[in-house]
C-alpha positions as CSV (number, residue, x, y, z in Angstrom):
1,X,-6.7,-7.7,10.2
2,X,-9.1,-7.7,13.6
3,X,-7.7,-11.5,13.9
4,X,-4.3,-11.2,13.4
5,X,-4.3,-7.6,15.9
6,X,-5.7,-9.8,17.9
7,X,-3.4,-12.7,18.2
8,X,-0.6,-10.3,18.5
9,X,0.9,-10.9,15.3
10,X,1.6,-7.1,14.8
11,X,4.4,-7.2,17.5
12,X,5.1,-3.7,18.8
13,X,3.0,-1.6,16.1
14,X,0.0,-0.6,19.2
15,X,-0.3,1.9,16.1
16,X,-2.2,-0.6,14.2
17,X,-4.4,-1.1,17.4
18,X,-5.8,2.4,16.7
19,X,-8.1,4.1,15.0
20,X,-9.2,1.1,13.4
21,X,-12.4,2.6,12.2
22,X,-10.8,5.0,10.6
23,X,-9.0,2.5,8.8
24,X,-11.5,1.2,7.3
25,X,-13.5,4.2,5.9
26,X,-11.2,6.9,4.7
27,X,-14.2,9.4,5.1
28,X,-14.0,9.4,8.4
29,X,-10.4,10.8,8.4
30,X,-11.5,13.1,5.7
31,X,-15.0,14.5,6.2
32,X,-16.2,14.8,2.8
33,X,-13.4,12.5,1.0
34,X,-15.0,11.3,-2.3
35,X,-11.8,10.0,-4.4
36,X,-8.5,8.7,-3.5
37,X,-6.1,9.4,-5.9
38,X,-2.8,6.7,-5.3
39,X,0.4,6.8,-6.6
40,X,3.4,4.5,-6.7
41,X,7.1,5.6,-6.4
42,X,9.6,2.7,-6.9
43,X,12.2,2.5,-3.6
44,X,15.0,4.0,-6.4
45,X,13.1,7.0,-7.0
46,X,12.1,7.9,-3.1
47,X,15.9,8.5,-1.8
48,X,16.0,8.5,1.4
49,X,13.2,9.7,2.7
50,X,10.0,8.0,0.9
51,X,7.6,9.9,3.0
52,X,9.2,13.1,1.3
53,X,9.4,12.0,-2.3
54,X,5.8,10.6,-3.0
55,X,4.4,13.6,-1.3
56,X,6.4,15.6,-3.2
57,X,5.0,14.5,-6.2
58,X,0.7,14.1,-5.2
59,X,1.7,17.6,-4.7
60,X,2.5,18.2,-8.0
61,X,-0.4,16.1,-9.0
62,X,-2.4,18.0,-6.5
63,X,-1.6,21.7,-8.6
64,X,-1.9,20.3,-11.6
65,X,-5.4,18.9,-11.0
66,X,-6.0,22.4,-8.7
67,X,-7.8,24.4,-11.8
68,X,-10.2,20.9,-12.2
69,X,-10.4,20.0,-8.1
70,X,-12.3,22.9,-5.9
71,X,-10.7,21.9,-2.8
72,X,-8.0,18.8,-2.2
73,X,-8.7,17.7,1.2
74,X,-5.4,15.5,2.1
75,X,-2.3,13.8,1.1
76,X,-0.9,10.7,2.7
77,X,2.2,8.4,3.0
78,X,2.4,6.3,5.4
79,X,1.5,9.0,8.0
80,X,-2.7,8.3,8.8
81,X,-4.5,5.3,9.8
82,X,-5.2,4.7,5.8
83,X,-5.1,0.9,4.2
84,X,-2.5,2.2,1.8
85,X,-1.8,-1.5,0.0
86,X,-5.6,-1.9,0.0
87,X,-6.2,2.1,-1.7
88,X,-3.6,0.7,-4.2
89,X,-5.1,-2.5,-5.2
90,X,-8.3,-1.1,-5.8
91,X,-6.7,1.8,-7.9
92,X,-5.7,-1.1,-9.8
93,X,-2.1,-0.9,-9.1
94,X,-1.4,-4.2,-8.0
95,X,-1.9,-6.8,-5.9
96,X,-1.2,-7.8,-2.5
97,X,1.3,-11.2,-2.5
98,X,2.4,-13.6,-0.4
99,X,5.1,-11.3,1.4
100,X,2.0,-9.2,2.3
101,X,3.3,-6.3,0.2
102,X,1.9,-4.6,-2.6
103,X,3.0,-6.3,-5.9
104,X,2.9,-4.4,-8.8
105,X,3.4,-6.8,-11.8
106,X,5.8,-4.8,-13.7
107,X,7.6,-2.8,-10.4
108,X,7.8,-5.5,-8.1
109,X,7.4,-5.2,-4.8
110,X,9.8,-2.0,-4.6
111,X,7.2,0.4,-4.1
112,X,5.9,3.0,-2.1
113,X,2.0,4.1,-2.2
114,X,0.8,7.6,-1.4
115,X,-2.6,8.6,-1.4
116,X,-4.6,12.0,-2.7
117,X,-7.6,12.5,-1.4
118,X,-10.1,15.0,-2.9
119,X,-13.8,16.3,-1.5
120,X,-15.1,15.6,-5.3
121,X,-15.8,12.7,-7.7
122,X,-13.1,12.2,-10.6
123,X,-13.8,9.2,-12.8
124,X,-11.0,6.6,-12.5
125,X,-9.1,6.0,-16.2
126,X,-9.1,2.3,-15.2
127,X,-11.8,0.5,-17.3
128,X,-13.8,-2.0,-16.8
129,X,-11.3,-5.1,-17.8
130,X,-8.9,-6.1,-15.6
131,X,-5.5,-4.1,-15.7
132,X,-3.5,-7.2,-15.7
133,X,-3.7,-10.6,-16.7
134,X,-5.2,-13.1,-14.4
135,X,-8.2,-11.1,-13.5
136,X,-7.3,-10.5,-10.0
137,X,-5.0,-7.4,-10.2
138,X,-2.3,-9.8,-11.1
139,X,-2.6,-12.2,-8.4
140,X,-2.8,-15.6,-9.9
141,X,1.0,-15.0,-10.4
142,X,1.6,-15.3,-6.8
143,X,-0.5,-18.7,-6.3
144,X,2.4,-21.0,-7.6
145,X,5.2,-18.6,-6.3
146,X,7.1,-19.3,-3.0
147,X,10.0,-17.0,-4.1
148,X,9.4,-15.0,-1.0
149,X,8.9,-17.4,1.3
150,X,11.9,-19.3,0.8
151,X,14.1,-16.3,1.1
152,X,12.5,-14.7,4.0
153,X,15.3,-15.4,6.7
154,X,13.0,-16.3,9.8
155,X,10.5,-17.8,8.0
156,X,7.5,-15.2,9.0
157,X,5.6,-16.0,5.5
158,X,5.4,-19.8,6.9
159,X,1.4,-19.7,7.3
160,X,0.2,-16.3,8.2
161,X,2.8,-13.5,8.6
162,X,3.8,-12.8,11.8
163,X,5.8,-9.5,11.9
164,X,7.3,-11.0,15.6
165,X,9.0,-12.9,13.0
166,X,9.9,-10.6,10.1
167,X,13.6,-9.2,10.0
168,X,12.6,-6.2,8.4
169,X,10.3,-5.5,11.2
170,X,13.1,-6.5,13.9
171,X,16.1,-4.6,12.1
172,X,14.4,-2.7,9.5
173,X,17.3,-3.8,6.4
174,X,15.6,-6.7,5.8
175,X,14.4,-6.7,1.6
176,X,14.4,-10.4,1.4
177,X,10.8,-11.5,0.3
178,X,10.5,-8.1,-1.7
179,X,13.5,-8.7,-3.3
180,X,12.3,-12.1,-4.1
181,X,9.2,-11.1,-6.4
């Protein structure tokens, strides 16, 4: 990410230029964050606003796990310096494709993440296999795939995304190379 920041392949999102660090360890946006907690909400099921509907619901999540959880310390969706494909993938949720999105092998790319993130240790229910075949999260099904690269419109999955590139970026209606996997 440092490298591609760097050669300005982010376009216009200065966002991503900072509070890297906090980026990178979630415990320094959350002082005493000990488990992330990520959920998935398919684009059909988020309406309009996204933001609003997977909050919604790691608010539910978040009272039913109140009795169990002393003190929740933060929800997220898309509104914190938080790796929210990367939380995802090591929750086991997916994998990350060649459309740089998160890919989860029976939703598809069609998703939204959110995160909960609670001040105490909860054992994840994921065991110790992988959660889908391949090994890697479900990866290996994107090795011989170029679905999304052939229908991405300005051809920003030719090498390394560039998002200068993307038409979703540019217009924001652009579902090409999600719509792909």
């Amino acid at each position: 990410m440092e490298q591609w920041i760097a050669e300005g392949k982010h376009g216009n999102m200065t966002y991503l230029e900072r509070n890297r660090d906090l980026r990178y360890d979630i415990r320094l946006l959350v002082p005493g964050a000990q488990t992330v907690i990520v959920g998935l909400l398919t684009f059909e099921h988020c309406g309009h606003d996204y933001h609003r509907a997977v909050k919604s619901k790691l608010y539910e999540l978040e009272a039913a796990l109140h009795p169990q959880v002393a003190e929740t310390q933060h929800i997220f969706c898309d509104s914190a310096p938080v790796l929210e494909r990367r939380w995802a993938v090591e929750a086991g949720l997916g994998f990350i494709g060649r459309n740089h999105q998160l890919i989860h092998p029976t939703l598809g790319s069609l998703v939204h993440p959110g995160e909960l993130v609670i001040n105490e240790v909860i054992e994840s229910p994921i065991s110790n296999t992988p959660p889908f075949e391949g090994g890697d999260g479900g990866g290996s099904l994107c090795l011989t795939c170029t679905s999304c690269v052939a229908a991405c419109p300005n051809h920003a999955l030719d090498g390394e995304w560039d998002a200068r590139q993307c038409q979703a970026y540019v217009t924001h209606k652009c579902l090409a190379c999600q719509l792909a996997c």
